[in-house]
C-alpha positions in Angstrom: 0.0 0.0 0.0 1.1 3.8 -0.4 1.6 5.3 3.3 2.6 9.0 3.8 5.7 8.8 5.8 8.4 10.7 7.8 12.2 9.0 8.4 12.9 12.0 11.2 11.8 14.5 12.9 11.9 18.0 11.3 11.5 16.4 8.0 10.9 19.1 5.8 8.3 17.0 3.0 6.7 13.8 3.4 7.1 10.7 1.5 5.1 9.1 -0.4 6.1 5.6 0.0 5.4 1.3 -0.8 4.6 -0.4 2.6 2.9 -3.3 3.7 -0.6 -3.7 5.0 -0.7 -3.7 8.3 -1.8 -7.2 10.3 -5.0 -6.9 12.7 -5.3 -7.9 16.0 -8.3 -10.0 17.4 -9.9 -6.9 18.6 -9.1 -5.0 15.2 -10.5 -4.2 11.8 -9.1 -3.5 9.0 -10.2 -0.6 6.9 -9.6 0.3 3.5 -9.0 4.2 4.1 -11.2 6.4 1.5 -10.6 9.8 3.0 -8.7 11.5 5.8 -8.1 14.6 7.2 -5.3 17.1 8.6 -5.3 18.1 11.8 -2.8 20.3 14.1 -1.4 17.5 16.1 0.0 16.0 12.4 1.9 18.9 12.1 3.1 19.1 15.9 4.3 15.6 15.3 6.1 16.2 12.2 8.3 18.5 13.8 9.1 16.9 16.7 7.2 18.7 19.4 5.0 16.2 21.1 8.2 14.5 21.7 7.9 14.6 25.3 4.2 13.2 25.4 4.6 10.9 22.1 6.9 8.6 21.1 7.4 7.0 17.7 9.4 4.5 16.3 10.6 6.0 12.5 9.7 5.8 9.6 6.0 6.9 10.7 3.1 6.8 8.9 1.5 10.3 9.9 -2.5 10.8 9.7 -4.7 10.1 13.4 -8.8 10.3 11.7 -10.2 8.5 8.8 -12.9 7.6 6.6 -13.7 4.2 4.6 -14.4 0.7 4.4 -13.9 -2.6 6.6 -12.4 -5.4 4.7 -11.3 -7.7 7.4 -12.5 -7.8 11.3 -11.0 -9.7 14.3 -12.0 -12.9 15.7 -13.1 -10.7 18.8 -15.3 -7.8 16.5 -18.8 -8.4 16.1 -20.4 -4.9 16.0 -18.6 -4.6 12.4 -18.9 -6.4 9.5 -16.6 -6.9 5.8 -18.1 -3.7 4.0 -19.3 -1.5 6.4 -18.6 2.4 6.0 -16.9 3.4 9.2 -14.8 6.7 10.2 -12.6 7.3 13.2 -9.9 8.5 15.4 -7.3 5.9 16.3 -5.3 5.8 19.4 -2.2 8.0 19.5 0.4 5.0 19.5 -1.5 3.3 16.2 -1.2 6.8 14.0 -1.0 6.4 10.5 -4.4 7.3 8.3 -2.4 9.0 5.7 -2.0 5.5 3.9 -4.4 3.5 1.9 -5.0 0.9 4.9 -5.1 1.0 8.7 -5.8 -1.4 11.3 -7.9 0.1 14.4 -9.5 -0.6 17.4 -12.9 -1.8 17.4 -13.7 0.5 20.1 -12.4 3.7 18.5 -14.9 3.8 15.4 -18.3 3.7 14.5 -20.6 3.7 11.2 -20.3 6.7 9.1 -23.7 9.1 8.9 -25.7 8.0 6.4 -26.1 11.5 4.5 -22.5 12.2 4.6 -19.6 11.1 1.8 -16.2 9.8 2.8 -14.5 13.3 2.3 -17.2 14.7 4.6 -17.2 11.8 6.8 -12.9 11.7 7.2 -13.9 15.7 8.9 -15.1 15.0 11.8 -13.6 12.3 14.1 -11.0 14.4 15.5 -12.2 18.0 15.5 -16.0 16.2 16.6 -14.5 14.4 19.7 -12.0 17.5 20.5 -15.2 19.7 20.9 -17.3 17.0 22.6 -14.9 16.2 25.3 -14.0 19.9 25.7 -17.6 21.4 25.8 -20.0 18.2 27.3 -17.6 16.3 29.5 -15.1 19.2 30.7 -17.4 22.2 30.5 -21.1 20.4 31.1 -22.4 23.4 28.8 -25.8 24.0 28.9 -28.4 26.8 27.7 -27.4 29.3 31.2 -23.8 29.3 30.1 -21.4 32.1 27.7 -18.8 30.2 25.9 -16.2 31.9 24.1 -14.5 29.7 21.3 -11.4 31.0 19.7 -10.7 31.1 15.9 -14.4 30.1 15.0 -13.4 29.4 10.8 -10.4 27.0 11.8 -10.9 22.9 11.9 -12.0 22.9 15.2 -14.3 26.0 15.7 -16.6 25.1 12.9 -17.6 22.3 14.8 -17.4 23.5 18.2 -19.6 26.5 17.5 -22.6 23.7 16.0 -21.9 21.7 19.4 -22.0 24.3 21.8 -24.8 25.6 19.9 -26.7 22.1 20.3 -26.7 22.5 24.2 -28.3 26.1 23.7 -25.4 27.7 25.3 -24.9 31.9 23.8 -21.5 31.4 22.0 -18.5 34.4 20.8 -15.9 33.5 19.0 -13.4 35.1 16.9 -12.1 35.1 12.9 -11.4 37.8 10.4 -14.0 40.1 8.9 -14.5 38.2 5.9 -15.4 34.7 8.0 -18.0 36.9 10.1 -20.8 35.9 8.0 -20.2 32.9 7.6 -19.4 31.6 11.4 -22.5 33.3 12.3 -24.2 30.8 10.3 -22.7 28.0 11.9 -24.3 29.4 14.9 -21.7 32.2 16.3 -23.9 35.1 18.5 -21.3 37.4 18.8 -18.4 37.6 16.6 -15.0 39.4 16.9 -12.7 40.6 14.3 -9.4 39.8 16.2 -7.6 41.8 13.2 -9.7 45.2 14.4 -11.1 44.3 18.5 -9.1 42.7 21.6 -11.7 40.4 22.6 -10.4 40.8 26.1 -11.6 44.4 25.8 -15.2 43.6 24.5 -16.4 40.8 26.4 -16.3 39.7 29.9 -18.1 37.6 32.5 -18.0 34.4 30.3 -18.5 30.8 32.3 -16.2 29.0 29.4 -13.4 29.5 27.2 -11.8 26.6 24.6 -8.7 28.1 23.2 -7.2 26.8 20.5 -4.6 29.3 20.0 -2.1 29.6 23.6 0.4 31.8 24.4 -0.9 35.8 24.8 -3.9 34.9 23.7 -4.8 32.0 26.1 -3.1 34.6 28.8 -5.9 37.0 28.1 -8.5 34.7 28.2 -8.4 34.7 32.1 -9.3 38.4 31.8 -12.6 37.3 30.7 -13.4 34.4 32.9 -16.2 33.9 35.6 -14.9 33.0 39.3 -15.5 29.6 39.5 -15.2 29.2 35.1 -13.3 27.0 33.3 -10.7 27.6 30.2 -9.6 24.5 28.4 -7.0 24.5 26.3 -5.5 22.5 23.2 -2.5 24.3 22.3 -1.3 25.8 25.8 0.9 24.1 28.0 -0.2 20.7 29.6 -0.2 21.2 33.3 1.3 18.8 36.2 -2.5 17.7 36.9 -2.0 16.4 33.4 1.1 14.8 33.4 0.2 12.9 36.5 -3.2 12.2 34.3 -1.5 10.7 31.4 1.2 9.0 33.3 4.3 10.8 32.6 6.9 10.5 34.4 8.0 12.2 37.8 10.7 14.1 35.9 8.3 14.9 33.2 5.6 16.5 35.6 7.9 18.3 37.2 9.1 19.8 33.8 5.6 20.3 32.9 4.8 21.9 36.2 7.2 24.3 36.1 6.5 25.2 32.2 2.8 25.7 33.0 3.2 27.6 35.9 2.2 31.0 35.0 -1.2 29.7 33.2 -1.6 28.1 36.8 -1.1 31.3 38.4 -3.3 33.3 36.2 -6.0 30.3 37.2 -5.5 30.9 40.9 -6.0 34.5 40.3 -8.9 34.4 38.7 -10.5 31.4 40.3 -10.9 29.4 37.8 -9.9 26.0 36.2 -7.2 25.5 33.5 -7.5 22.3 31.8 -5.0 20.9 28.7 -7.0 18.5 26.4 -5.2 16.0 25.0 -8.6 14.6 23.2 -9.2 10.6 23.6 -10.6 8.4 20.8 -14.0 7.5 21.4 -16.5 5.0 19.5 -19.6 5.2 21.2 -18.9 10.0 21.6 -18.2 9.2 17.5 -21.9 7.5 17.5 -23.3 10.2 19.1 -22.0 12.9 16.9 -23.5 10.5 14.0 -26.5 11.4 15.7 -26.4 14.9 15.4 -24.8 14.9 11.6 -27.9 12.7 10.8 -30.7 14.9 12.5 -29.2 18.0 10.5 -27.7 19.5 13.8 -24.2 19.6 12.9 -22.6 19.7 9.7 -18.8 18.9 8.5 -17.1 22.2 7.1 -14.5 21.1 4.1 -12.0 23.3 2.8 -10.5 21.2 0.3 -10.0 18.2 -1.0 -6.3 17.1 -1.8 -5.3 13.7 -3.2 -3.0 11.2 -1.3 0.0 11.9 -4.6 0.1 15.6 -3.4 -0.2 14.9 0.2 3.1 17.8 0.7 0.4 20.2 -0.6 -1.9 19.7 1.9 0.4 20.2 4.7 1.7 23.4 3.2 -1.8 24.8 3.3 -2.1 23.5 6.8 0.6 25.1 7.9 -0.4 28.6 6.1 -3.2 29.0 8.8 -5.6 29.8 5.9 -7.6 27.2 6.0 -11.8 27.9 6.2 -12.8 24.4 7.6 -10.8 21.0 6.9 -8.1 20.1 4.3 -9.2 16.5 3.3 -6.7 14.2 2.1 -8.6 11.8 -0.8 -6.7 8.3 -1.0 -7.8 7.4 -4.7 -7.0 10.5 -7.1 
């Protein structure tokens, strides 16, 4: 099969390479990928700087969500049968959906919408659960609650804006003047042009922020926060609560705690919680969001489509920051 593959870190292109097929396990399938998608994290792992969370073996097969078919199961797998239409977000130490064929855990996928196509589908499993775990199981939003969600046209903000919208809760976020329009449709109330406002100077009192941008402009977000509110991060700096979470070790949380120790302080200040999301693949969350993408509730937001051959495109765009929704990676041209 073709795979999308790095031999270091700090490579400056992928490569397109010949690989075998990987073997299943007896709580596997196998899936012939269709579509996939790119996300941040690729990028971060490229380069080398989830190093001290993630640790890979090289060459590596880059790519974590996916779209496509089943075309072998495990003796152990009997939710899934040869020819079902299945997306997902494997585990972290199984990466590798920039290839034609993957072998995941039967756990960490579930059956594709029905009104959505394999591009469409390959959009969602990580940017979906990111935004599910942040809002439902960190947050709890509900209808009472302000949520501010930052960069509102990126991967991640398209869909977090639908989900936060689904639980009723009044929802800012911020993008250029030209995405204004459009994020309001997606559900946005209030929306801030971060190249003309500070959107520490025109909001305040919100219960929740999800950040998805760190440094200065995570710091700012504590300006804005409730006593007793809650900012959750993806790009800040994971905390020692996390490291002792994910089961780093000593030295590591201790490295981590003294790297994150001014978002800490800022927390204590302003009495609030500060939370780094390292997002978790989830089956039966996926399922649920199928739910939603079926009733019409939420909807995938595609940027473009690039084939598997020009795969160094698509991460060139990525790493432009220009991208209105998701760049989808199409594995036959």
């Amino acid at each position: 099969m073709k795979a999308a593959m790095i031999h270091q870190y700090g490579q400056k292109n992928v490569e397109l390479v010949e690989t075998a097929i990987p073997t299943i396990q007896k709580n596997d399938v196998l899936v012939k990928i269709e579509a996939a998608s790119i996300n941040p994290i690729n990028l971060k792992t490229k380069s080398g700087a989830m190093k001290l969370l993630l640790k890979y073996q090289m060459p590596l097969t880059l790519g974590s969500d996916f779209s496509g078919i089943v075309t072998e199961v495990g003796q152990n797998v009997t939710d899934y049968k040869i020819g079902d239409r299945v997306y997902g977000r494997v585990q972290k130490e199984r990466i590798g959906t920039f290839a034609e064929y993957i072998a995941v855990a039967k756990t960490d996928i579930a059956l594709m919408p029905k009104n959505l196509s394999f591009e469409e589908a390959a959009a969602i499993p990580l940017v979906g659960l990111t935004s599910y775990q942040a809002l439902y199981d960190i947050m709890g939003l509900t209808d009472k609650d302000k949520v501010l969600i930052q960069a509102g046209s990126g991967g991640v903000g398209t869909i977090a804006i639908q989900l936060a919208k689904v639980s009723g809760a009044y929802v800012a976020t911020t993008t250029s003047e030209k995405n204004a329009a459009w994020v309001k449709e997606l559900g946005a109330d209030q929306v801030i042009d971060y190249h003309k406002e500070n959107f520490d100077e025109v909001i305040s009192d919100y219960d929740y922020v999800f950040d998805t941008m760190g440094g200065e402009i995570l710091e700012k977000s504590f300006k804005i926060i409730k006593p007793n509110g809650k900012i959750v991060t993806l790009s800040g700096i994971p905390d020692k609560k996390f490291a002792q979470e994910y089961g780093l070790s000593f030295w590591k949380q201790m490295l981590l705690a003294a790297a994150s120790w001014k978002f800490s302080h800022l927390a204590k200040k302003a009495q609030a919680g500060y939370h780094f999301l390292f997002m978790r693949p989830d089956g039966k969350q996926l399922a649920e969001l199928t739910k939603l993408i079926e009733a019409g509730k939420i909807r995938p937001i595609i940027d473009r489509v690039i084939p598997l051959a020009d795969i160094q495109e698509a991460f060139d765009y990525s790493e432009s920051g220009r991208a209105k929704g998701k760049i989808i990676i199409k594995m036959a041209d």
